[in-house]
C-alpha positions in Angstrom: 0.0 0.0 0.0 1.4 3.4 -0.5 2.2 6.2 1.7 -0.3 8.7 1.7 0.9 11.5 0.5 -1.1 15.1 0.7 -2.2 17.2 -2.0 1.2 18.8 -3.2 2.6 15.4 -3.4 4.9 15.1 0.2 5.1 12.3 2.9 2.9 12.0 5.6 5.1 11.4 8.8 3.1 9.5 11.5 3.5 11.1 15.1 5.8 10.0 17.7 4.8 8.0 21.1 6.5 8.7 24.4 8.8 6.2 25.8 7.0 6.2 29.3 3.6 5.3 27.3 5.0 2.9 25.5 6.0 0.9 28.2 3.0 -1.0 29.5 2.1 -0.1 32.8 2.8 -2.1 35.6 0.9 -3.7 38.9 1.9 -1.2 42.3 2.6 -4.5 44.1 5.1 -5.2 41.6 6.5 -1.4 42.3 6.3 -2.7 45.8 8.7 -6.0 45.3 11.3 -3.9 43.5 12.0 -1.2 46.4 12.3 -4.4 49.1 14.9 -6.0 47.1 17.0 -2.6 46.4 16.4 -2.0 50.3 18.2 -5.5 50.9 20.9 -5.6 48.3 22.0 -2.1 50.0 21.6 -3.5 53.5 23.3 -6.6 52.7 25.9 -4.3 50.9 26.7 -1.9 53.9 26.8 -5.2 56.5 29.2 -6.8 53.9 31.2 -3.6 54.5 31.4 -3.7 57.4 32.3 -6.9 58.0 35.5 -6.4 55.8 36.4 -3.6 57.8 36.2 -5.4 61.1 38.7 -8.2 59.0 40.8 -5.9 57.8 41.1 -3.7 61.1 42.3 -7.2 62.9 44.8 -8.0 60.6 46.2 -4.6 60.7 46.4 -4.7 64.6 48.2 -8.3 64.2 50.6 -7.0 62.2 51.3 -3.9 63.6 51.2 -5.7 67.0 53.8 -8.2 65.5 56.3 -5.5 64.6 56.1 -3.5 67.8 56.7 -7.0 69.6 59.4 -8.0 67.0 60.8 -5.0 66.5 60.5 -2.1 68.2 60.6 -3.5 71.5 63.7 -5.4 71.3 65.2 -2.3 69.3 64.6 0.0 71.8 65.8 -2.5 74.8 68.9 -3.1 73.2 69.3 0.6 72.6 69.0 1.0 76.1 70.7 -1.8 77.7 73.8 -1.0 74.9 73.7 2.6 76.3 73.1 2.9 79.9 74.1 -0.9 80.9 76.8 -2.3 78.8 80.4 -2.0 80.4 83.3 -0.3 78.0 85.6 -2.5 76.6 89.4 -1.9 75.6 91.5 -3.4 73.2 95.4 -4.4 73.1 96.6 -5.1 69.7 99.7 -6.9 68.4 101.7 -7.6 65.2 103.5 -10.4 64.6 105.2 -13.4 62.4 106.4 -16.9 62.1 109.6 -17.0 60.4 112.7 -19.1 60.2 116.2 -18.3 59.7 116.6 -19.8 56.0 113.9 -17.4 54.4 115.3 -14.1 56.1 119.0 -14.8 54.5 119.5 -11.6 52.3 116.6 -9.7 54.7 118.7 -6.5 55.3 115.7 -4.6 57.0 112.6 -5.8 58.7 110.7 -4.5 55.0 112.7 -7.7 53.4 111.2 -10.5 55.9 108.1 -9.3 54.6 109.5 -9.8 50.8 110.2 -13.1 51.1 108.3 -15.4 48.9 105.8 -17.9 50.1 107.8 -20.8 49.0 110.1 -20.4 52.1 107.3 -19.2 54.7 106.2 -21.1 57.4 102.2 -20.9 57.4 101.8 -24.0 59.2 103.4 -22.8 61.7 101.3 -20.1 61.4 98.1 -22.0 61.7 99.2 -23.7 64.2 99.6 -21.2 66.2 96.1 -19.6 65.4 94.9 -23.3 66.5 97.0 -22.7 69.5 96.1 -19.2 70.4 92.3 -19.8 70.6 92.8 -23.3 72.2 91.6 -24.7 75.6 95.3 -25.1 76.6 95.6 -21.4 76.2 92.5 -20.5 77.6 93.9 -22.8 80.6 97.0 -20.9 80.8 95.8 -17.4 80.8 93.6 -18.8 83.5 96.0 -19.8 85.8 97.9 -16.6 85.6 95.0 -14.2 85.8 92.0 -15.6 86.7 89.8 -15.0 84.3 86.7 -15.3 86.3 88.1 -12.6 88.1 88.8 -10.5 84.7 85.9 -10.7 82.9 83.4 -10.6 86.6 80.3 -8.9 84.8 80.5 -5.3 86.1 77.3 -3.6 87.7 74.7 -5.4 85.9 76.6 -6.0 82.6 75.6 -9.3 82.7 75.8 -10.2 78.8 79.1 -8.9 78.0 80.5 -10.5 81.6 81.7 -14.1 82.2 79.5 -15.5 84.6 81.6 -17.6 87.5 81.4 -21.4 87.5 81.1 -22.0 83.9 82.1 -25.4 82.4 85.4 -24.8 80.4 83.8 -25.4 76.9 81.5 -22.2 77.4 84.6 -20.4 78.6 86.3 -21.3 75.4 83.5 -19.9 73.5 83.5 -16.6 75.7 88.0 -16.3 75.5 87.1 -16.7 70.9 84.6 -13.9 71.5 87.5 -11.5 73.9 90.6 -12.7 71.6 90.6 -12.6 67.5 93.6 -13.5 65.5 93.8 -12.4 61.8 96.3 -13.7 59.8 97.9 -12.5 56.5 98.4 -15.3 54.2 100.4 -13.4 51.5 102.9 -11.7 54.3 102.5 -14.3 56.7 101.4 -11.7 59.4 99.6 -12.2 62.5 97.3 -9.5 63.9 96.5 -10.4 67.7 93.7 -8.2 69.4 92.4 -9.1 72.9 89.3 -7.0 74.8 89.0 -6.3 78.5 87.4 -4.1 80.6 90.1 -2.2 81.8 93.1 -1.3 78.8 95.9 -2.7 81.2 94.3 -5.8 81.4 94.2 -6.1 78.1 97.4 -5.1 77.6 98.9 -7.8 80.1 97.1 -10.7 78.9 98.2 -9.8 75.1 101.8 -9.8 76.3 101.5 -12.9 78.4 99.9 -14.6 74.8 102.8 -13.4 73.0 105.4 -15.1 75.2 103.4 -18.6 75.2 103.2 -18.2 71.5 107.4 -17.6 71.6 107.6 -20.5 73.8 105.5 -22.8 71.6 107.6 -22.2 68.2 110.6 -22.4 70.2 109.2 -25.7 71.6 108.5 -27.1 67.4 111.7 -25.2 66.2 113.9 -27.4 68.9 111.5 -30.6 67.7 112.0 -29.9 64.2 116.2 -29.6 64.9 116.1 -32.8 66.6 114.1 -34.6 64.3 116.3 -33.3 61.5 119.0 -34.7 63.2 117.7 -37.8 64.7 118.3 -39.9 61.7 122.0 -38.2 60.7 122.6 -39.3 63.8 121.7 -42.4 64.1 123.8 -43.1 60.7 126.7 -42.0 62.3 126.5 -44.4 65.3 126.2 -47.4 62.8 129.3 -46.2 60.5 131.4 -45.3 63.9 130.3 -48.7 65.4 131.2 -50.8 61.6 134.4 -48.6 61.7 135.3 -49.8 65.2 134.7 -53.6 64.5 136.7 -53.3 61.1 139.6 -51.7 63.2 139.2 -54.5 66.1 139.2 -57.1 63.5 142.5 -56.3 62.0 143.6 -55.5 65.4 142.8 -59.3 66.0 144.6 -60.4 62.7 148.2 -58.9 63.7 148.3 -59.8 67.2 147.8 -63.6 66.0 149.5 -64.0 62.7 152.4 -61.4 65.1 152.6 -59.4 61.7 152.3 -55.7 61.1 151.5 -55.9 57.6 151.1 -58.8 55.7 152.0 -57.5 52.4 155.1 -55.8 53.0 156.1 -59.1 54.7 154.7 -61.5 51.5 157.1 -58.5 49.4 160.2 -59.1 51.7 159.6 -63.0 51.7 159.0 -63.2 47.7 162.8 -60.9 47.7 163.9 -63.2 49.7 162.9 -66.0 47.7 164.3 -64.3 44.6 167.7 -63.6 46.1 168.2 -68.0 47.3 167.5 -68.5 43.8 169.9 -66.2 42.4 172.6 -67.7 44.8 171.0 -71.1 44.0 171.9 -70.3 39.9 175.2 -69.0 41.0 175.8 -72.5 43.0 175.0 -74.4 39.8 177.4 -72.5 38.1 180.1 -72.7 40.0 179.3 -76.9 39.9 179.6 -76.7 36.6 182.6 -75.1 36.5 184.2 -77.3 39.2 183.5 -80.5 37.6 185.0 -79.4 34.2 188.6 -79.2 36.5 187.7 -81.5 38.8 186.3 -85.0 39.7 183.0 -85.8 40.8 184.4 -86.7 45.0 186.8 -83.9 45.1 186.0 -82.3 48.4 185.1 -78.9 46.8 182.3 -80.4 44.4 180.9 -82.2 47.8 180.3 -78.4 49.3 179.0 -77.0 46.4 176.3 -80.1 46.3 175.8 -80.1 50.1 175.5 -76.2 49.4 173.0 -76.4 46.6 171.2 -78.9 48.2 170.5 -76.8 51.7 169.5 -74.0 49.4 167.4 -75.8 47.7 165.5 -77.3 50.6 165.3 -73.6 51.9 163.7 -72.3 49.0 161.3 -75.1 49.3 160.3 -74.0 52.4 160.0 -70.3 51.8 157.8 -71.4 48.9 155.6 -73.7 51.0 155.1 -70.7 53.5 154.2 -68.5 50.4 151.7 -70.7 48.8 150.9 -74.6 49.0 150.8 -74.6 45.2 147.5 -76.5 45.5 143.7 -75.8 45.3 142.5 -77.6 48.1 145.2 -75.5 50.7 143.7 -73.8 53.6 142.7 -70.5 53.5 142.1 -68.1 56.3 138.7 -66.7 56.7 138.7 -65.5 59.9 141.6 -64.8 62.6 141.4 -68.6 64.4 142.3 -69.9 60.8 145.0 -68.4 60.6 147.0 -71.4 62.4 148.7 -73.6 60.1 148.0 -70.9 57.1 150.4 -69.9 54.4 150.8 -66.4 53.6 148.5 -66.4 50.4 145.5 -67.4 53.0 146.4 -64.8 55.5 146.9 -62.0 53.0 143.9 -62.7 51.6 142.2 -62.2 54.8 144.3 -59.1 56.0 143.1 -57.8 52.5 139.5 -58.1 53.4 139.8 -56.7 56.6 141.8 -53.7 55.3 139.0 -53.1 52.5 136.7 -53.4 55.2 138.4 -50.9 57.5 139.1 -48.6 54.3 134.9 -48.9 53.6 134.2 -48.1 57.2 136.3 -45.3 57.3 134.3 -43.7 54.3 131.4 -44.7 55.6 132.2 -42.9 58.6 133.4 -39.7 56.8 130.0 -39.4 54.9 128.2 -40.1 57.7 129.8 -37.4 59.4 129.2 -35.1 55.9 125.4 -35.9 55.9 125.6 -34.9 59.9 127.2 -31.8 59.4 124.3 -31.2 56.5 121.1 -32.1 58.8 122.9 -29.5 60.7 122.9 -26.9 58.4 119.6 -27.8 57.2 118.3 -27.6 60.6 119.6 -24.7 61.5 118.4 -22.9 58.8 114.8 -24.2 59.5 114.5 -23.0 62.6 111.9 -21.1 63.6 111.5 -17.6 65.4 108.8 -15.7 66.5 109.3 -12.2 64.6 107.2 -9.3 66.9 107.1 -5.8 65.3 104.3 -4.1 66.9 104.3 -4.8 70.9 100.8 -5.3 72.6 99.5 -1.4 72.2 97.6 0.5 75.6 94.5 1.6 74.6 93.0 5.5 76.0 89.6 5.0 74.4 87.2 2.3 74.8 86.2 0.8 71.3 84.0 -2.0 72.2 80.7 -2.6 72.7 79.8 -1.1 69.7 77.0 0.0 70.7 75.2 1.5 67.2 76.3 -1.8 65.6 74.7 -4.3 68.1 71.2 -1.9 67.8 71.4 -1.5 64.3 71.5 -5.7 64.4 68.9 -6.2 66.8 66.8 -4.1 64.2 67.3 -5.6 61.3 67.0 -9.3 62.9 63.7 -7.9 64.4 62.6 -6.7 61.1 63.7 -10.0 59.8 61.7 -11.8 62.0 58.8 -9.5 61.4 58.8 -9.9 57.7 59.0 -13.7 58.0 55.9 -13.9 60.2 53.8 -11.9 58.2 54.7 -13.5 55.4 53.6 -16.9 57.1 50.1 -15.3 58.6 49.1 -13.8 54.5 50.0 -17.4 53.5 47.9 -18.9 55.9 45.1 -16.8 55.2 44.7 -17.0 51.9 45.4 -20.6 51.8 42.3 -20.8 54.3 
């Protein structure tokens, strides 16, 4: 159908309705419904409110009730304990060194024995002594000389920084560590000693009675190092001195039996001798010779030559039967009761072996002594001193407690603390 349209040929626009009348009306009970609920939402809305302030106004008092507990109250007892009831403390300091004679050759000032390369230091020593200085023996030392009870008496009520009387030894032992710190330089091999009292002349006393212990120990492993050095040099030397002896006893032995010096010259002089009855023996023949070519064979001259030859010969016989038997089964001397019914091959050839055994014994001896002489040197040049270059010092100003240090420490482990429980209660909750 189409749009009507009025005489000069426009569109007729129908009239607008209202928005209100085109809604369709609705029942007043209905009206009625509607404000009850918008009434309960907002009451439900204000309790819900409030309940969340009521949750959030405990958790806010926990907390803050957690850090005054944790931190502020500790903080500020510290503060005051640290600055109304803590005792001052003084200090004695000390500078000092392990060293040994070897690694301070060249040294011409104390600068170059703090030159010296740490191939030739001694920082076990060193250690040792650190293990020494904060030991119970120590601790039992310094006890005996100036009663530490008596020392470190808590003064007024200075009850945390004091040593309370009657304490077993290990607690003491944790309370001397805490009074007495000992720093050491590995690169210089330097010591730094610092021991706290409550007066600076006690201090000063005790550090000066530590460094002479601490002398008296290296002096103590210096001498047990020399000895032990020594010890086996030593011992060398008794068993060369005591094979040298029994060598000289031996051939001792062999010339009071066989009654003879020395064997070999005597074996030379008897082979001479030897030599020469043959000689006179070849002249003998000669003359023989000679004689029977002018004479007969019973002329009384030929008889002396042959009764001559003949006793020559016999004694060359001899001298050769007392040089050697000329057999292999002959007896030969081994030791100094053989030597009874032995020819002089048997008994040089023991004074032989004793001489080579004396000769052996004697260098033996002579390198013993060498290697003694040495261990000596050695040990001497390993010995170890206790090198002090700054004497216990006498403090004029108390430096401990330190007092902004501790409080500044009790803060931060409060607010440690603090954090940790909080963090642990918004856990909780919201795990809940």
């Amino acid at each position: 159908m189409a749009n009507p349209e009025n005489t000069a040929g426009a569109k007729i626009t129908p009239p607008k309705l209202d928005a209100a009348a085109a809604r369709p009306k609705q029942h007043p009970n209905v009206r009625i419904l509607e404000g009850l609920l918008d009434e309960s939402k907002k009451k439900a809305r204000a309790v819900r409110s409030k309940r969340n302030m009521s949750i959030l106004k405990i958790r806010h008092l926990i907390i803050i009730s957690g850090f005054i507990a944790l931190v502020a109250i500790p903080t500020t007892l510290a503060s005051l304990y640290l600055a109304f009831v803590a005792q001052d403390q003084y200090h004695s300091s000390s500078s000092f060194a392990v060293r040994s004679i070897g690694s301070t050759i060249g040294a011409s000032d104390i600068m170059g024995m703090f030159t010296q390369t740490t191939a030739t230091s001694t920082v076990a020593d060193s250690y040792i002594l650190i293990d020494y200085l904060l030991s119970e023996r120590m601790l039992e030392d310094v006890d005996s000389r100036f009663d530490l009870d008596t020392v470190y008496a808590p003064r007024g009520a200075d009850y945390f920084f004091g040593l309370a009387a009657g304490l077993p030894i290990e607690d003491k032992l944790n309370y001397w560590r805490k009074m007495v710190t000992v720093n050491f330089d590995h690169s210089s091999g330097i010591l730094q000693l610092q021991v706290k009292a409550f007066t600076p002349q006690q201090a000063q006393e005790i550090a000066s009675y530590i460094l002479s212990k601490s002398e008296q120990l290296i002096n103590e492993l210096s001498d047990k190092a020399h000895e032990e050095t020594l010890k086996l040099a030593r011992q060398e030397i008794g068993i060369a001195e005591q094979r040298l002896t029994d060598a000289r006893m031996a051939l001792r032995e062999f010339r009071d039996v066989s009654q003879d010096v020395d064997p070999v010259e005597g074996a030379k002089l008897a082979v001479k001798l030897v030599a020469g009855m043959e000689q006179e023996l070849a002249k003998l023949n000669a003359h023989l010779e000679a004689a029977r070519s002018q004479m007969a064979e019973d002329t009384p001259r030929i008889r002396v030559i042959k009764s001559q030859i003949s006793a020559l010969t016999s004694r060359i016989e001899a001298e050769k039967q007392r040089l050697g038997s000329g057999t292999t089964d002959a007896k030969t001397a081994r030791t100094t009761q053989d030597l009874i019914g032995s020819d002089v091959s048997g008994r040089l050839q023991l004074y032989e072996k004793l001489e080579l055994e004396r000769e052996f014994g004697e260098r033996t001896y002579a390198a013993a002594l060498a290697s003694l002489e040495k261990a000596r040197l050695d040990a001497t040049g390993k010995q170890r001193y206790l090198a002090v270059f700054i004497e216990p010092t006498l403090s004029q100003m108390a430096q401990y407690p330190q007092r902004f240090l501790h409080a500044l420490m009790v803060f931060l482990a409060g607010m440690f603390a603090w954090g940790m429980a909080t963090l642990i209660y918004y856990n909780i909750r919201d795990r809940a």
